[in-house]
C-alpha positions in Angstrom: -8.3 172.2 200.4 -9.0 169.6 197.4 -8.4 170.1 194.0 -9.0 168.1 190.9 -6.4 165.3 190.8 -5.2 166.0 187.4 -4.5 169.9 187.5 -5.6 172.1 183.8 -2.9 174.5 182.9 -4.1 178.4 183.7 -4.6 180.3 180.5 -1.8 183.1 181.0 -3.3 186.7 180.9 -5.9 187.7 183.1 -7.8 190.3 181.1 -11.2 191.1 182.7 -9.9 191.4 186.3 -8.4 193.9 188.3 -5.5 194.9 190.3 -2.1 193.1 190.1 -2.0 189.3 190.5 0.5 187.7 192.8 1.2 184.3 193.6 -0.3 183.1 196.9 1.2 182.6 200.0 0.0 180.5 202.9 -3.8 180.5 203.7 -6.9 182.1 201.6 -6.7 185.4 202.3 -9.5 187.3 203.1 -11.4 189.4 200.4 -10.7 193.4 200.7 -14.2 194.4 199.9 -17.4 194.1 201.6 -19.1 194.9 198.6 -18.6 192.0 196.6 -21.5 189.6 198.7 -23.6 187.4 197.2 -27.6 187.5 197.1 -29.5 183.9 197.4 -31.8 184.2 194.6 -35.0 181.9 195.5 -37.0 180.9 192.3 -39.2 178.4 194.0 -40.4 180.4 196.5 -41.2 183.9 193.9 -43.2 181.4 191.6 -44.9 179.5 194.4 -45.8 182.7 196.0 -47.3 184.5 192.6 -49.2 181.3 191.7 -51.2 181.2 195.6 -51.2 184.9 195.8 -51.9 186.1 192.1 -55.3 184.2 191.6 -58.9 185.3 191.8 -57.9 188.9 192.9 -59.4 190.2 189.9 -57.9 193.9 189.2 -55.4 193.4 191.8 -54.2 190.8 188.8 -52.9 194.1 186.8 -51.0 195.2 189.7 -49.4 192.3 190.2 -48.6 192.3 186.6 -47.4 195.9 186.4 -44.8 194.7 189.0 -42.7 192.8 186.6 -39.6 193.5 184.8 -38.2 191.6 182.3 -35.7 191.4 179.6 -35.7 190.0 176.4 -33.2 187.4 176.2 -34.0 185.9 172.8 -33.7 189.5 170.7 -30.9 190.5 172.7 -28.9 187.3 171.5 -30.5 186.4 168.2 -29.5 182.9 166.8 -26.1 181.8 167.9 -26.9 180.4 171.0 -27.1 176.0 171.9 -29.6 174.0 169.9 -33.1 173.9 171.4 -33.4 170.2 172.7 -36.9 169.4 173.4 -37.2 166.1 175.6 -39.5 167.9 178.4 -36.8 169.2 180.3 -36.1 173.0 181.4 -32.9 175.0 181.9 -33.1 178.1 184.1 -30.4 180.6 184.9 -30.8 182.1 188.5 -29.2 185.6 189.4 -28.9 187.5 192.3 -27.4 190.8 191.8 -26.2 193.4 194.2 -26.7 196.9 192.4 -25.6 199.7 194.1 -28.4 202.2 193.8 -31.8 202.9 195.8 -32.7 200.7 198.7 -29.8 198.0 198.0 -27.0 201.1 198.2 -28.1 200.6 201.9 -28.1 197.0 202.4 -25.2 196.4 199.9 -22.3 198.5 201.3 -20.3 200.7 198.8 -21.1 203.5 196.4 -23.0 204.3 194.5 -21.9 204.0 190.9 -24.6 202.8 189.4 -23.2 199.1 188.0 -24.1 196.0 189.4 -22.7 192.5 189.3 -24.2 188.7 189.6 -22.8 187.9 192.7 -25.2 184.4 193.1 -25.4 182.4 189.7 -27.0 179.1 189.4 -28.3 176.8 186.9 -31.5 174.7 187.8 -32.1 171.9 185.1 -35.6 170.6 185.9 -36.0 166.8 184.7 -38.6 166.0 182.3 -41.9 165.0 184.3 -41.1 167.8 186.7 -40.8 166.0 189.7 -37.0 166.4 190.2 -34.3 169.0 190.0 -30.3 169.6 189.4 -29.2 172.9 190.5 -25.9 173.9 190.0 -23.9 177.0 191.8 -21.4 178.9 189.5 -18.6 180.4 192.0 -18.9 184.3 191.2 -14.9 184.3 191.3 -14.8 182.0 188.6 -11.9 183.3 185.7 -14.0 182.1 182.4 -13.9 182.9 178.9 -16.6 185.5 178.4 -18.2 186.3 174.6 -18.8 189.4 172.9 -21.8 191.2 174.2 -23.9 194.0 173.9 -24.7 196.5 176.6 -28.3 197.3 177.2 -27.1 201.1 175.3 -26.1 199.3 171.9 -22.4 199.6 172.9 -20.4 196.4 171.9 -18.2 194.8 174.3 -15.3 192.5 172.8 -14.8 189.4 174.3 -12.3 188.7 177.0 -10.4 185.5 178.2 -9.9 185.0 181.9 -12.6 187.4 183.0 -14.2 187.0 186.4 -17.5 184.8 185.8 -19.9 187.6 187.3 -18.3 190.6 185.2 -20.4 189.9 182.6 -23.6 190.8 184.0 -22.3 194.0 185.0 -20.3 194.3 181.3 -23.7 193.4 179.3 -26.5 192.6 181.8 -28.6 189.4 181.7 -28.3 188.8 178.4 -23.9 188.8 178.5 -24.5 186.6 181.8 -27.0 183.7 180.2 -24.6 184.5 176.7 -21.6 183.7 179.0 -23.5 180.8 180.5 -24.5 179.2 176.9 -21.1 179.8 175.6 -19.5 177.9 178.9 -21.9 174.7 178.6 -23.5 174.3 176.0 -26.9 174.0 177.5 -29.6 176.6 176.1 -31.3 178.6 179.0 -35.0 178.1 178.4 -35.3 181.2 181.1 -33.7 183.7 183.2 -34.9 184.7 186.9 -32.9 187.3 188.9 -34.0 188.8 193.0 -32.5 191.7 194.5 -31.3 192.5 197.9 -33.8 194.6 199.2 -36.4 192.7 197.7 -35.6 189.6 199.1 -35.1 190.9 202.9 -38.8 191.8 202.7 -40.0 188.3 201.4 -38.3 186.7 203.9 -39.8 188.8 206.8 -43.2 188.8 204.9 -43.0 185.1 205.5 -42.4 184.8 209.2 -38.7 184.0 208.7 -37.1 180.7 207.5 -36.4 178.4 210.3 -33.1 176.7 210.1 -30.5 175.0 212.6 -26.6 176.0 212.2 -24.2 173.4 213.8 -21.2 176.0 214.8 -21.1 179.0 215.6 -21.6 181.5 212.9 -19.6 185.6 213.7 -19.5 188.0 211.0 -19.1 191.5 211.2 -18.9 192.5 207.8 -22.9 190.5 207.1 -23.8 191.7 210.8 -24.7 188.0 212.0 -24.1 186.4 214.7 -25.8 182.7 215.5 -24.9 179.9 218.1 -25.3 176.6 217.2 -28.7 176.2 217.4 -32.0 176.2 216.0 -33.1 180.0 214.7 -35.9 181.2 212.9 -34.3 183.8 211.1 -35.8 187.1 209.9 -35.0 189.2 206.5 -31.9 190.7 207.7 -30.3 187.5 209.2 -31.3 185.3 206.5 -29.5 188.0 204.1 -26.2 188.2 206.2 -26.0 184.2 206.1 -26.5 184.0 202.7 -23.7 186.8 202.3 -21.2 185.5 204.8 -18.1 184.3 203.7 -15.9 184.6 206.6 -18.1 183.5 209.1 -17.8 180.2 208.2 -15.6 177.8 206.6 -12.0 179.4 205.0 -13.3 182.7 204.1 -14.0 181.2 200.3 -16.8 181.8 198.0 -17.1 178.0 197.8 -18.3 178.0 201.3 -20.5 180.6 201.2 -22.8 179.0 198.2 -22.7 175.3 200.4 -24.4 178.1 202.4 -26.9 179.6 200.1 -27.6 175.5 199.0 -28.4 174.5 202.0 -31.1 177.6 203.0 -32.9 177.4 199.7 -33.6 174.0 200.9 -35.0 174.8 204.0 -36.9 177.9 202.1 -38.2 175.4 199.7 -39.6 173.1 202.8 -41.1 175.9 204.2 -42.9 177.5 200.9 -44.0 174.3 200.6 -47.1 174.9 202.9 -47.9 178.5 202.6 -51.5 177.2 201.1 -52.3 176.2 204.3 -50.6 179.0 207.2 -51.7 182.0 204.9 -54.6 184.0 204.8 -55.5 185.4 201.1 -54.5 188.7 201.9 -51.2 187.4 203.3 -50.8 185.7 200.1 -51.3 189.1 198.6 -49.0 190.6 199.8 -46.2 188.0 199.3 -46.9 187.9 196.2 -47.1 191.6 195.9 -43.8 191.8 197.0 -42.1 189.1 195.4 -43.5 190.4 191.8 -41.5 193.7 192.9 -39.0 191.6 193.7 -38.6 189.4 190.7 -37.2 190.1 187.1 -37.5 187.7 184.2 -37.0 186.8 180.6 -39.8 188.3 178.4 -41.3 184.8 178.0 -42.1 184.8 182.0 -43.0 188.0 182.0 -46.5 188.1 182.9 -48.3 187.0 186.1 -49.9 184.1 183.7 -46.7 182.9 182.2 -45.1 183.3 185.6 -47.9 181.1 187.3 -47.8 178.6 184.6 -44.1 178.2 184.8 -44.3 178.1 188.7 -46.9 175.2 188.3 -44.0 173.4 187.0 -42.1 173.7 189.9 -44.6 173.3 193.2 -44.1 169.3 192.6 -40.6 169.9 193.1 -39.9 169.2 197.4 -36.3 170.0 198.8 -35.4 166.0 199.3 -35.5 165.7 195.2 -33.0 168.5 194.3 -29.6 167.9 193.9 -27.6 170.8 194.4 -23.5 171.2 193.7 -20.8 173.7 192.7 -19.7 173.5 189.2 -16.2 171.6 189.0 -13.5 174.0 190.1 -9.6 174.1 191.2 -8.0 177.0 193.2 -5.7 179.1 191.1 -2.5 178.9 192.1 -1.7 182.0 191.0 -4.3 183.9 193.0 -6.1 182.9 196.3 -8.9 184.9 195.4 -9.9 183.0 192.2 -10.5 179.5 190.8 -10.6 177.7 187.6 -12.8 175.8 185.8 -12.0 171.9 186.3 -13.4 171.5 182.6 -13.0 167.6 182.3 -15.3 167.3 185.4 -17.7 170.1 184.9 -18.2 168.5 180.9 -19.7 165.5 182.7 -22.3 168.0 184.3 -23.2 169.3 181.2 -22.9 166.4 179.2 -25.6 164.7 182.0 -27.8 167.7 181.6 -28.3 167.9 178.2 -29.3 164.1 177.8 -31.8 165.1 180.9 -29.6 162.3 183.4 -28.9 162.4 187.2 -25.2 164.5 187.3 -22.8 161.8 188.5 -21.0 161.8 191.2 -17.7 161.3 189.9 -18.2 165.1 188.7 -17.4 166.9 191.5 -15.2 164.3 193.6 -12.0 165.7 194.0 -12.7 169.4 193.4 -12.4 172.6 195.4 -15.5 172.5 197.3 -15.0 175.1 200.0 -15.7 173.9 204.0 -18.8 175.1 205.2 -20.6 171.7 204.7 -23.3 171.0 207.4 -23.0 173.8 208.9 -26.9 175.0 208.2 -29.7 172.2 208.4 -33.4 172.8 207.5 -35.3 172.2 211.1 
């Protein structure tokens, strides 16, 4: 396992996390729970699908627009948030949560107990001109320093240092994640998209499966897949267990899993791509149907026109022109189960996003990158 050649010091005191901490031994070890797995959250194809399937259905158009929840980021966190640059470029926070209640108590695992957490976190900068995209994965595990926030109740939150990076959605909701996110870089979040579990199961099988090809063996109980190497088209519930799986794969590491998750939303993206021409209107319909369900936003996308307009944005964006990493990070040495934010490197990231430049390469060489590269290939 890499690690950043010229180690941070750990920040002693781990509020924000839970259980005793002990220093690691030997290999990775496993996680304990099956209920902390992490949900691909697919922008491109949600917006791609509501912009073919959300025209000229005329008072299907208010369904479709009754289907979407949304929050509002920009009351919730007022005026102390990053300067606004405007130089054509767009930032977007991704989520993928994993709530506990209704139909994703079933697909999920666990109780009920009505929180939920931002297992999937990503940041997609698209480049001014729209024709090209960075997109970069924020380890769920990460121990960051998360603000002050305000629950969706009123009740304040004080801020706490070494907190697990996806505690704040379930401390404050969207608007403590893209507050967390804003405080970490920088970079103002122009928008916020997040996708459920059960929702995006039934996208995946409403579009005939995402093909991809996996280059080992993938067995995993715990996300109930099992793949040879070979090339698969795979349906809801095995696209959701590979984009879950963290021990299938790889050293049992979050890293791995989201190397995962980068390389399926490229093969998602290939295959959304052409839905124009496979797809029958009412087929479109329905995906986009579903995927409205599916789908919550920031206020500002919250409307099938905003949400079309936005997606417009996107559709000239093909998988060969994103570039997709994992934020800078080291293994803590002080816990298997969490790493820490390689801030020299990841300032280069955020330093190259907010001037709207390529992210350099020198950012991520010689981080903690997990070891499920290659494993999954778009066919």
């Amino acid at each position: 396992m890499s690690a950043e050649s010229t180690p941070e010091p750990a920040t002693q005191g781990r509020a924000g996390t839970t259980g005793p901490r002990h220093r690691a031994k030997g290999r990775r070890r496993k996680p304990r729970s099956k209920g902390s797995k992490a949900l691909l959250v697919t922008a491109w194809t949600t917006a791609g699908i509501v912009v073919l399937g959300g025209t000229g259905f005329g008072y299907m158009y208010f369904k479709l627009n009754g289907n979407i929840k949304s929050v509002d980021i920009t009351q919730a966190l007022g005026t102390d948030r990053p300067q606004n640059v405007d130089n054509g470029s767009q930032d977007i926070l991704v989520l993928g949560s994993d709530t506990r209640s209704g139909s994703n108590k079933k697909l999920g695992g666990g109780a009920d107990d009505g929180s939920a957490r931002s297992d999937t976190a990503m940041i997609v900068h698209i480049y001014k001109g729209h024709k090209k995209a960075s997109v970069v994965s924020i380890p769920r595990d990460t121990l960051v320093e998360r603000p002050e926030c305000t629950d969706s109740k009123g009740e304040e939150h004080p801020a706490a240092e070494n907190a697990m990076f996806n505690s704040a959605y379930s401390t404050g909701g969207a608007a403590c994640a893209v507050k967390t996110v804003e405080s970490m870089t920088g970079i103002r979040m122009d928008h916020f998209l997040e996708v459920d579990f059960s929702g995006f199961q039934k996208l995946i099988d409403e579009l005939g499966g995402v093909d991809i090809t996996t280059t080992k063996d993938i067995d995993d109980p715990d996300s109930h897949l099992d793949l040879k190497a070979g090339t698969h088209t795979l349906n809801g519930k095995q696209a959701l267990g590979l984009v879950r799986t963290r021990h299938g794969v790889g050293d049992g590491s979050d890293l791995g899993r989201i190397q995962l998750q980068q390389a399926f939303i490229k093969a998602l993206v290939n295959q959304v791509k052409d839905l124009g021409i496979l797809t029958s209107p009412k087929k479109l319909y329905d995906l986009a149907d579903t995927a409205t369900k599916t789908v919550t936003t920031d206020s500002e996308l919250g409307s099938v026109p905003d949400l079309a307009s936005f997606a417009g944005g996107l559709k000239g964006i093909s998988a060969s022109h994103m570039n997709m990493v994992t934020m800078p990070v080291r293994y803590d040495p002080a816990d298997p189960n969490r790493v820490l934010l390689a801030k020299t490197k990841a300032d280069l990231i955020w330093k190259a996003l907010k001037a709207d430049k390529p992210i350099p390469k020198s950012a991520t060489k010689g981080t903690a990158q997990g070891d499920a590269n290659g494993v999954v290939e778009s066919s």
